[in-house]
C-alpha positions, 0 to 999 in steps of 0.5 A: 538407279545410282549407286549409294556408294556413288559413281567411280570414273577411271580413265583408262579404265579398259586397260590391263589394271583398269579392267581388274580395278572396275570389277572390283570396285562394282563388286564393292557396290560403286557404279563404274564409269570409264573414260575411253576413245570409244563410247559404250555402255558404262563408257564416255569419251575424252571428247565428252568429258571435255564437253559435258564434265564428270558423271554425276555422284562422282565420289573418285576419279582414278587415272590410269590412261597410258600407251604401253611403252615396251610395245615390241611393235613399235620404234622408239621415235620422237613420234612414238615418244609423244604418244607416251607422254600424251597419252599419260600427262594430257589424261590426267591433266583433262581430269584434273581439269574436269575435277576442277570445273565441277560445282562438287568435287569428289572426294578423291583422285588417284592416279598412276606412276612409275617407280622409273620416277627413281634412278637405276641404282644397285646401293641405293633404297628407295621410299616414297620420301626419295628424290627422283625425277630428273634423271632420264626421259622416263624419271621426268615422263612420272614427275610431269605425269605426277604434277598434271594431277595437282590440285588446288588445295582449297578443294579439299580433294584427297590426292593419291599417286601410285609409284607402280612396279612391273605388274604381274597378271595373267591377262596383261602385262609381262606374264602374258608375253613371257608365258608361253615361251617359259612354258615351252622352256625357252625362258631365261633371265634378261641380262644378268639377271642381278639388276633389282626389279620392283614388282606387284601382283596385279591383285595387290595394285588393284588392292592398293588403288581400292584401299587408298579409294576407301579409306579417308586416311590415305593419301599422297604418293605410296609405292606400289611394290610388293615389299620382298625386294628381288633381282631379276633372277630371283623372278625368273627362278621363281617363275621356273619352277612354279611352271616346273620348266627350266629358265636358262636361256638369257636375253642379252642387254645388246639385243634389248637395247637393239629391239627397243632403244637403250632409253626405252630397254632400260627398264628391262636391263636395270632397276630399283631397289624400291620399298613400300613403306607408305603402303604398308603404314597406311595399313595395306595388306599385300596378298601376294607379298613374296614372289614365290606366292605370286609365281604359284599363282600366275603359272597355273596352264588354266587360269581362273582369277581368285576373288 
């Protein structure tokens, strides 16, 4: 039986940010449907989205398909490269593709982007009205990531594009990596540690897409950042002492720039100041806005979600 609240498609939705954003939006009443390589229950492929369209009572698609870039596994070649950009702009452009072709649109598409979208800057403060774009392979990989969701405007399709941050969880992400070695002591700032680092709790992003998903006055880009700004010192302080474990080894900008490419490492050794201001005058409550709270959060040995 439908749901009355509709039919949610997320492409990508058996990722890090995907899994916790379907499990809220089943919680809420919606029928989640996840676009993927692989068929399965509540799953459709690429090649079926293609070929048959979007699910029937479809009220939202969200994307959030991409290769995950600092994949220490793999070299940045001009292979690898390609898979990056495809597996994000090709995504979304095929559901915008799919919206398009579909007798009844949904009534919004929401997708995701990177805060790499603006330049590396220590003086410079960010909101979603800045420029960016242009200035490295990443800045254009989020403007053509952006601009492969548009829409014409004649289908009345609220358009949402959330610019994100490093994302915080347990189950994903930088924290995964980097738990074990702070708990073993052996963490530490990366480089200097004064460069900014844009960041969110996994909680609040997921919190960002539900609530530009259910209220009909939200749309265009909101930057998904919590809205203390920090270094990321600042973090790795934070992180330490929630863990009680010192943080005093740092990881050099030369070995980053080695093992990932300087292209690629810049968004380890350098960052944006980045403030949410759309986000919060959309009237978005953060659950996490301040990096001690969020750090108290993910450093627990035994970690059970809060819902």
């Amino acid at each position: 039986m439908a749901s009355r609240l509709g039919t949610v498609l997320v492409g990508g939705g058996s990722g890090f940010i995907g899994s916790a954003l379907s499990k809220v939006l089943r919680t809420a009443g919606y029928d989640v449907i996840t676009v993927s390589r692989k068929p399965g229950v509540w799953r459709i492929t690429w090649e079926d989205l293609a070929n048959d369209g979007l699910p029937d009572n479809c009220v939202a698609v969200v994307s959030l398909a991409g290769q995950n870039i600092l994949d220490p596994r793999r070299r940045w070649t001009a292979g690898f490269k390609q898979n990056v950009w495809a597996s994000r702009v090709n995504t979304t452009k095929s559901l915008a593709d799919a919206i398009q072709n579909i007798k009844t649109p949904p009534e919004v598409f929401a997708t995701i982007s990177g805060v790499g979208y603006y330049k590396p800057s220590q003086e410079t403060e960010y909101t979603e009205d800045s420029p960016g774009g242009d200035h490295d392979f990443l800045a254009e990989l989020c403007r053509k990531w952006e601009s492969a969701g548009d829409l014409p405007l004649e289908l009345q399709v609220r358009r949402i594009i959330v610019r994100s941050g490093v994302v915080l969880g347990r189950h994903g992400g930088m924290i995964q990596q980097m738990f074990w070695p702070f708990f073993l002591g052996l963490g530490g700032p990366i480089s200097s540690g004064t460069q900014y680092m844009p960041w969110i709790h996994l909680d609040d992003i997921v919190g960002i897409f539900f609530h530009a998903i259910t209220n009909n006055h939200v749309s265009g880009i909101l930057n998904g950042v919590a809205p203390q700004v920090i270094t990321n010192g600042d973090f790795t302080k934070a992180f330490s002492r929630a863990m009680w474990r010192p943080a005093i080894i740092p990881v050099p900008k030369f070995a980053l720039n080695f093992a990932f490419d300087t292209e690629r490492a810049v968004i380890m050794t350098e960052g944006q100041k980045v403030i949410p201001k759309r986000t919060l005058e959309t009237g978005y409550k953060y659950k996490y806005p301040d990096i001690q709270s969020a750090c108290k959060n993910l450093a627990r040995l035994i970690y059970v979600d809060e819902k």
